[in-house]
SEKE-638838 format. One line per 8 residues: their letters; for each residue z negated, y, x of C-alpha. Coordinates in steps of 0.2 Angstrom, whole numbers, always signed. Layout:
# residues N
A> Z Y X  ... $
***
This chain:
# residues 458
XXXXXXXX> +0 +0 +0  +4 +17 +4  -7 +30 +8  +2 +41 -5  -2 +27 -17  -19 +23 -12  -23 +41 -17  -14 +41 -33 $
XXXXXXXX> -24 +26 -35  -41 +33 -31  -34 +48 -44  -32 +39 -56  -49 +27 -55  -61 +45 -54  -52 +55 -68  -53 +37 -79 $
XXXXXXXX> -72 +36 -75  -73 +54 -79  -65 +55 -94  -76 +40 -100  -92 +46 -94  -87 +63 -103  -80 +57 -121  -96 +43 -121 $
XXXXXXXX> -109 +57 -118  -100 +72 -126  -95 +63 -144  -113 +52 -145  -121 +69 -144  -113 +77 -159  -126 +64 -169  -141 +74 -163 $
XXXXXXXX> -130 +91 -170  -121 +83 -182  -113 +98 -195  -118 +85 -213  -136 +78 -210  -143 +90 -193  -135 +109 -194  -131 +110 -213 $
XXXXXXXX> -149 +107 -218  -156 +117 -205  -143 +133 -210  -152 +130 -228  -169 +132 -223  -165 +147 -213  -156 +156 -228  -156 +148 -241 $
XXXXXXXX> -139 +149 -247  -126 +134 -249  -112 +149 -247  -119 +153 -232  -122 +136 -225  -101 +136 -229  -98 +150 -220  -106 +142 -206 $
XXXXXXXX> -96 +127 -206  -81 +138 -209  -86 +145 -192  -88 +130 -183  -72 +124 -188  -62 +139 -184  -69 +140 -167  -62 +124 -163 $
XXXXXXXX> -44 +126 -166  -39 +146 -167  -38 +145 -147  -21 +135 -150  -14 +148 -156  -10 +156 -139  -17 +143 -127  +1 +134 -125 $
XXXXXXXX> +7 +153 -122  -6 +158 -109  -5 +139 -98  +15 +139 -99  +17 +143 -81  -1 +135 -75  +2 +122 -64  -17 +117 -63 $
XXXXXXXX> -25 +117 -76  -45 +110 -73  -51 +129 -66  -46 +135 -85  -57 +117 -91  -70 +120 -80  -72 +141 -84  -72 +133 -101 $
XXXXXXXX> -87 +120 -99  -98 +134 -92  -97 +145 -108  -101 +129 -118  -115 +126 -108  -123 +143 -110  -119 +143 -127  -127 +127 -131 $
XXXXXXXX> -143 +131 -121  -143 +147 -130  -145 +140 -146  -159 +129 -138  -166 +145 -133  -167 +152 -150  -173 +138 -161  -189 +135 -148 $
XXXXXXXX> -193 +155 -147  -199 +154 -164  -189 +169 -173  -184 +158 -185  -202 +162 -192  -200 +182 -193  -182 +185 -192  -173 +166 -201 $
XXXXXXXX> -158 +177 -206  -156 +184 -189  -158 +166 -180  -144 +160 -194  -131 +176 -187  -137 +170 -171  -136 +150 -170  -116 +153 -180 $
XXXXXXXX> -112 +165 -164  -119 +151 -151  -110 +137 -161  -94 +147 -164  -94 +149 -144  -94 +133 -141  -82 +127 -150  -71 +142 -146 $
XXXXXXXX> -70 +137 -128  -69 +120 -132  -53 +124 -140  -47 +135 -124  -50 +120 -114  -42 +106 -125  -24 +107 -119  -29 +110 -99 $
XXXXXXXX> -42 +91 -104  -27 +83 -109  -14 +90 -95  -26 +81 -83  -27 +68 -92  -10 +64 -92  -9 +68 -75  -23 +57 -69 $
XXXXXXXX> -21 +42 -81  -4 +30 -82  +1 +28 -99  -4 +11 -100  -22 +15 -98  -24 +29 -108  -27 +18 -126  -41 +9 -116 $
XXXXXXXX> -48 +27 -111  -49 +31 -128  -57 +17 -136  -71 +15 -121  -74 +32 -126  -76 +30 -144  -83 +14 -143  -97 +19 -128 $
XXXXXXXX> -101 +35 -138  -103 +22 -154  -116 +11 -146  -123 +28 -139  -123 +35 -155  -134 +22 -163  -147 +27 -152  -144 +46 -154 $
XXXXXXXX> -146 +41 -173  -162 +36 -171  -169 +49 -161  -164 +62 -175  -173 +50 -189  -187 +51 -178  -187 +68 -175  -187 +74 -192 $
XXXXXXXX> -198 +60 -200  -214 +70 -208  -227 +59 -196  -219 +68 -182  -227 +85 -189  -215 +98 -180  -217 +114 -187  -200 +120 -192 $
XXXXXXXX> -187 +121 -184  -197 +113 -169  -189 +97 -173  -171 +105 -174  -175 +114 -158  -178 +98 -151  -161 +91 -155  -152 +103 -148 $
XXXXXXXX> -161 +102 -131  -158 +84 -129  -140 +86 -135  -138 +101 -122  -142 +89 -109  -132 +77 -113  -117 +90 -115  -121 +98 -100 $
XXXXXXXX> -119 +79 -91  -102 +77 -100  -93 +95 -97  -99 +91 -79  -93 +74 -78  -76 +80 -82  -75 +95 -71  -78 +83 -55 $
XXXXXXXX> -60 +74 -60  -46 +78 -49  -29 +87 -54  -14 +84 -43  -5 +98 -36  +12 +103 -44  +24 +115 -43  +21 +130 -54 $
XXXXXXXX> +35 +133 -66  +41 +151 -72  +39 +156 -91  +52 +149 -103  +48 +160 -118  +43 +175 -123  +27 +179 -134  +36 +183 -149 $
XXXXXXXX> +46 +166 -148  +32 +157 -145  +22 +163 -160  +40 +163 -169  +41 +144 -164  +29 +134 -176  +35 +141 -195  +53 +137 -185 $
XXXXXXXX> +45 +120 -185  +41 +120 -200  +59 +125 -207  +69 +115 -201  +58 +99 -198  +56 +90 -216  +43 +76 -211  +32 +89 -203 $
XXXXXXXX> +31 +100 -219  +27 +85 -229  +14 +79 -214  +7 +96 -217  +6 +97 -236  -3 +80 -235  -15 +86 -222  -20 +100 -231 $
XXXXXXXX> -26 +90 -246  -36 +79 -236  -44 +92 -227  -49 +102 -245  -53 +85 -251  -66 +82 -237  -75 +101 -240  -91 +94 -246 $
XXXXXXXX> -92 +82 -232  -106 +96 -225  -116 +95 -244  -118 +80 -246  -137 +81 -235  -142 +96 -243  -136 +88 -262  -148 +73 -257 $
XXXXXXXX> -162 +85 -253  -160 +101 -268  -155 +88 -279  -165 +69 -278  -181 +74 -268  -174 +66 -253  -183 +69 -237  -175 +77 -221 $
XXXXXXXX> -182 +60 -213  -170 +51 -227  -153 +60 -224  -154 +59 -207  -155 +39 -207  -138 +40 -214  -134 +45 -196  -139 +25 -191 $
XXXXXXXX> -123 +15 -201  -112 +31 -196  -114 +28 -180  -113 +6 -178  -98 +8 -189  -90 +19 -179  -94 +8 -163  -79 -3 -171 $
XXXXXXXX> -67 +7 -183  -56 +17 -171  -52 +2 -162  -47 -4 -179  -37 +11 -184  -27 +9 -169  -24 -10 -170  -16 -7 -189 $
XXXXXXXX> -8 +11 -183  +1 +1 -170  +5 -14 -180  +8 -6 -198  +13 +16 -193  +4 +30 -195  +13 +32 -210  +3 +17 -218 $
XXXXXXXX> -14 +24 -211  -11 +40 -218  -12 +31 -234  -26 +23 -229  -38 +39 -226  -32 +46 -242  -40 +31 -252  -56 +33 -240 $
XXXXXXXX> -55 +51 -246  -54 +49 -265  -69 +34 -263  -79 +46 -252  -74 +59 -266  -81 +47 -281  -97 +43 -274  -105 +57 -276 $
XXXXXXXX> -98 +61 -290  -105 +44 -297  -122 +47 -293  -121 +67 -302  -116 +60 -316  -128 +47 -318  -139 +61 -319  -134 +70 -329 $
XXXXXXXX> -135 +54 -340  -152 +51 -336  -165 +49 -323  -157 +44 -306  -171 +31 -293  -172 +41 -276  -167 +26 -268  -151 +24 -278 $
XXXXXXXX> -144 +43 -275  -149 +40 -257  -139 +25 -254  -123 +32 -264  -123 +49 -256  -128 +39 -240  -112 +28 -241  -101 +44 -245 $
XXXXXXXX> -106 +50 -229  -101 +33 -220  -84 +31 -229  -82 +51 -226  -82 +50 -207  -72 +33 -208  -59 +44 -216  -59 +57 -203 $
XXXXXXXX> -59 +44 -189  -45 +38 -198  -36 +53 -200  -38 +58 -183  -30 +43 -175  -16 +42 -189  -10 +60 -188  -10 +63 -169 $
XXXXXXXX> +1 +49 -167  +12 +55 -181  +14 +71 -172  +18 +64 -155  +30 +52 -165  +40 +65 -172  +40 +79 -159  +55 +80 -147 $
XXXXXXXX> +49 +78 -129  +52 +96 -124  +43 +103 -141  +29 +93 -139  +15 +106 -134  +23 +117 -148  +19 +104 -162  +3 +100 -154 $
XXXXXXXX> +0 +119 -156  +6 +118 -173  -5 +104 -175  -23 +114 -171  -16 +131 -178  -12 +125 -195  -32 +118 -197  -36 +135 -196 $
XXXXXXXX> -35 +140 -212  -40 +123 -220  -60 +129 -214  -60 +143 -227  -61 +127 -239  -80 +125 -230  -83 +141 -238  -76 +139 -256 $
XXXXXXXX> -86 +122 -255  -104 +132 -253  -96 +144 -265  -96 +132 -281  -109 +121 -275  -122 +138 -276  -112 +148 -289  -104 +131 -301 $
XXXXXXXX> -111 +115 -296  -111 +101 -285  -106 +91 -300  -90 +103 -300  -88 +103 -280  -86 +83 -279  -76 +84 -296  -63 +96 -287 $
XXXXXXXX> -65 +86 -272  -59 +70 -281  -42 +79 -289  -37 +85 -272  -38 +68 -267  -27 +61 -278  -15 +76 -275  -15 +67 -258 $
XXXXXXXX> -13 +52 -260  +2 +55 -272  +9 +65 -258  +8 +54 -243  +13 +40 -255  +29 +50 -261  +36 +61 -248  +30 +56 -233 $
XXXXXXXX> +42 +49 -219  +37 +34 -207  +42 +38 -191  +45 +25 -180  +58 +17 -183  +61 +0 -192  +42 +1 -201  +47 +12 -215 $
XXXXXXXX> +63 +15 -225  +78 +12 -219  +84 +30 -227  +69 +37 -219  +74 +32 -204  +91 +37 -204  +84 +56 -210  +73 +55 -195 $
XXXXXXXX> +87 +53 -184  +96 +66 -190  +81 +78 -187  +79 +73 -169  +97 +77 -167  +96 +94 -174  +79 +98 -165  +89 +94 -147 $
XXXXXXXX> +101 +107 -152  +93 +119 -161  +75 +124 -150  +75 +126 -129  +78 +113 -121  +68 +111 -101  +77 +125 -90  +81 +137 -107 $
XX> +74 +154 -101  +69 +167 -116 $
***
């Protein structure tokens, strides 16, 4: 072997161990932080208000994804791309820490409004630069992981942060139980230490990875094309519009994902101890279901799993909806609400594991090599507005009902599944209709002629 090759080797075996070590730690800790049983519950006690706990959400979602509205623009002619990770992983840090900073200097006693303002502005941080540093994560990962590894570095990722996750599950059940007798939010606060920690591990892990030197390329495209480039996209690409229609309905159909902890507790007495045990079967089954998403994406299409999330959906949808009901008929046993409202929670996250698998491969499956960061642009840019549905959702849960919430929930459901049953395209060839197929193949031949090709100058 090589010494060239030796090093590519050695490349390829630090940023894998890196990437592992950063999606186990990083994803396990969301259980500790989790937005349905940890941060939505802990919003309510601060203000009171399910509109503001949906603003909050709304928040946290936005800062995830806005960043992908001009981060393909800005790394266009980057040719390294982990100093733009790693500036980003310090302004996580801080921001995490600083939101363990505020829930253990006790303002949350004198001034709760104030530490709400303040804990959105850390968490909005911090997913804000986790947005600036998504595309410069997955440049090195493509540069430091062959192809052929890269579905085994997701799923020791997901799986790892599973088994992790049980533990982290525990932990927050522990924390929050009564015999504990943390004065609030001391139990919270403690929470987002341990899951600062474990972040802190993760967005370091990933920073020590190594990036190959490569020739810096000039711009290709102006500002105003790039921003001009996705409703092109959207134009002229039929099986991204429909892709995008469908996704918006299961994104509005998962808005009362986030109230489902608080319904349990305003609603059927249940304890803060109670909703976070729901974190426990979240976390073994999801140990084991993106591995099985990706078996039956590969084996059936994305198409096909598309389907699949929008039954999860409606069924995560109809749970609660079940169990609103039944009280409104009569008396409802705690333990009865807990475990329906509890097993929405499970098949809710099932969905979006589901969805998230299905609809990235979708993307990459439809994209044109040389458009490809431009539909994963499109991609994060097009959830932006799909957060404001946090929003509506604390809007009729505090100003309607939650009955109404999960009723509206259950329509756009089926608005989804009708869609992605109707209009939506499979992809890959010889999977789905031999039609679709055919228009597919038309598209890509447009697409080559119609957008820049690699070497086009703006």
């Amino acid at each position: 072997m090589s010494s060239a090759e030796a090093d590519q080797v050695s490349l390829d075996r630090r940023t894998f161990t890196m990437g592992v070590v950063n999606g186990s730690l990083f994803n396990a800790s969301m259980r500790l932080i989790d937005a349905t049983v940890v941060v939505s519950p802990l919003a309510e006690r601060l203000v009171g208000s399910d509109t503001l706990v949906g603003l909050l959400q709304m928040v946290f979602k936005i800062g995830w994804m806005w960043p992908a509205l001009f981060m393909p623009y800005v790394l266009e002619g980057v040719g390294r791309r982990l100093p733009w990770y790693r500036g980003a992983a310090g302004v996580r840090m801080l921001a995490i820490w600083g939101a363990v900073i505020l829930l253990f200097s006790g303002m949350a006693d004198t001034a709760p409004t104030r530490t709400f303002g303040l804990l959105a502005l850390c968490l909005f941080l911090s997913t804000t630069f986790g947005g600036v540093s998504w595309i410069p994560f997955m440049d090195v990962i493509a540069k430091g992981v062959p192809a052929n590894k890269r579905g085994l570095l997701w799923g020791l990722r997901q799986g790892i942060a599973g088994v992790l996750g049980v533990g982290f599950a525990t932990v927050v059940s522990y924390m929050l139980s009564a015999e504990r007798g943390f004065d609030f939010p001391r139990g919270y606060a403690w929470l987002f230490l341990i899951a600062a920690c474990a972040q802190t591990i993760a967005l370091t892990a990933f920073s020590l990875a190594r990036e190959p030197k490569i020739e810096t390329k000039p711009r290709r495209m102006t500002f105003r094309m790039h921003m001009w480039r996705g409703p092109r996209i959207l134009g002229r690409d039929s099986a991204y519009r429909a892709f995008a229609l469908s996704r918006a309905a299961i994104g509005v159909a998962l808005m009362g994902m986030g109230f489902l902890a608080i319904c349990g507790q305003d609603r059927f007495a249940l304890s803060e101890a109670q909703t976070s045990a729901w974190l426990l079967p979240v976390a073994i089954a999801g140990a084991g279901y993106p591995f099985l998403w990706g078996f039956l994406n590969d084996r059936f299409g994305s198409r096909t799993i598309v389907r699949a999330t929008t039954l999860l959906v409606a069924v995560h949808a109809a749970l609660p909806l079940l169990v609103l009901t039944m009280e409104r008929s009569g008396h409802v046993p705690a333990s009865t609400a807990n475990w329906l409202l509890g097993s929405a929670v499970v098949v809710g996250y099932a969905a979006m594991s589901c969805y998230m698998i299905s609809s990235m491969t979708f993307v990459l499956e439809i994209a044109a090599p040389h458009q490809r960061d431009g539909y994963l642009g499109l991609h994060n840019s097009l959830a932006i507005p799909l957060a404001f549905s946090s929003l509506l959702a604390g809007a009729i849960a505090e100003h309607i009902s939650y009955l109404a919430l999960y009723a509206t929930c259950l329509v756009v459901a089926v608005i989804a599944m009708v869609l992605v049953f109707t209009i939506l395209p499979e992809p890959r060839p010889g999977l789905g209709e031999e039609e679709g197929a055919d228009r597919l193949s038309l598209l890509d031949q447009l697409r080559a002629r119609t957008w820049p090709k690699p070497g086009r100058r703006a």
